[in-house]
C-alpha positions in Angstrom: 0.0 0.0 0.0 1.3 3.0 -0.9 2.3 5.8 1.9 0.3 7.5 3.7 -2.8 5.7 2.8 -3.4 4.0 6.0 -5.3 6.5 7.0 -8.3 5.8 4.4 -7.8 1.6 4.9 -8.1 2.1 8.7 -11.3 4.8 8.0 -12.7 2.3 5.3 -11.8 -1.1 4.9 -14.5 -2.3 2.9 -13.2 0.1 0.1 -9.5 -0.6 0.1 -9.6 -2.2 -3.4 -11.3 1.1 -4.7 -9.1 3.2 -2.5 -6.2 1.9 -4.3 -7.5 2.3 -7.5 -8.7 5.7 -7.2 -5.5 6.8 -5.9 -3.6 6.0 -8.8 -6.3 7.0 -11.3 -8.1 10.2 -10.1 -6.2 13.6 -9.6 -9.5 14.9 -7.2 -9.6 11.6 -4.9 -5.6 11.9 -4.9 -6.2 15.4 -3.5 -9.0 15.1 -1.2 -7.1 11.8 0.8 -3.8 14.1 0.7 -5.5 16.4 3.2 -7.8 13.8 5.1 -3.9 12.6 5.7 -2.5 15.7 6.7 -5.6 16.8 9.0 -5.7 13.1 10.6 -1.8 13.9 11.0 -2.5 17.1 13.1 -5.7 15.9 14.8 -2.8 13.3 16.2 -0.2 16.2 17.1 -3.1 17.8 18.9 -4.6 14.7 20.8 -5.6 15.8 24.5 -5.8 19.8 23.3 -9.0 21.3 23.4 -10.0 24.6 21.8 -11.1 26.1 18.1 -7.9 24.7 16.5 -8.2 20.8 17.5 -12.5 21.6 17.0 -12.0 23.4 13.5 -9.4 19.8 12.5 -12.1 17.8 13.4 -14.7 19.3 11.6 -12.6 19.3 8.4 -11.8 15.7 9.0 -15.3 14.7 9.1 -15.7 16.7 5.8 -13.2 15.4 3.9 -14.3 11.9 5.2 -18.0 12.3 3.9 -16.4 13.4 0.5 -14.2 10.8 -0.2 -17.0 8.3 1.2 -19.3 10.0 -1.4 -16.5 9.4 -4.2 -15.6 5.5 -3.1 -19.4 4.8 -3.3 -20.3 7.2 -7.0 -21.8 4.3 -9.5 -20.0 5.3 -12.3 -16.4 4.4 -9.9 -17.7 1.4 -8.7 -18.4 0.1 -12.1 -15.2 0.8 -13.5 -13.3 -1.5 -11.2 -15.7 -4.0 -9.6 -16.7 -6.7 -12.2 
């Protein structure tokens, strides 16, 4: 598995085959799980913080989450790879 893509394996299992694939095949997804990795990155740094910051990380995690969720489950992907 490439680097850095734990992350989305440990968030969604059930999609690692599409995970991979998308990675590797669409700019957008390769994007969106860049930052899910970063934020998940500084949500770890700021474990046992409260305040706006560790709040604000959070939210955007949860974002980037339901949009790459959105993208793993899209039809038109799933029909590309899965016979």
């Amino acid at each position: 598995m490439p680097k850095g893509l734990h992350e989305l394996a440990k968030a969604f299992p059930e999609h690692l085959a599409m995970i991979r694939h998308l990675n590797e095949t669409d700019g957008h997804f390769h994007r969106i799980s860049g930052a899910f990795r970063e934020v998940s990155a500084a949500l770890v740094k700021a474990d046992g913080k409260a305040g706006a910051e560790r709040e604000a990380l959070a939210h955007r995690q949860s974002a980037l989450k339901a949009e790459i969720l959105e993208l793993l489950t899209r039809p038109e992907t799933v029909e590309d790879i899965l016979p």
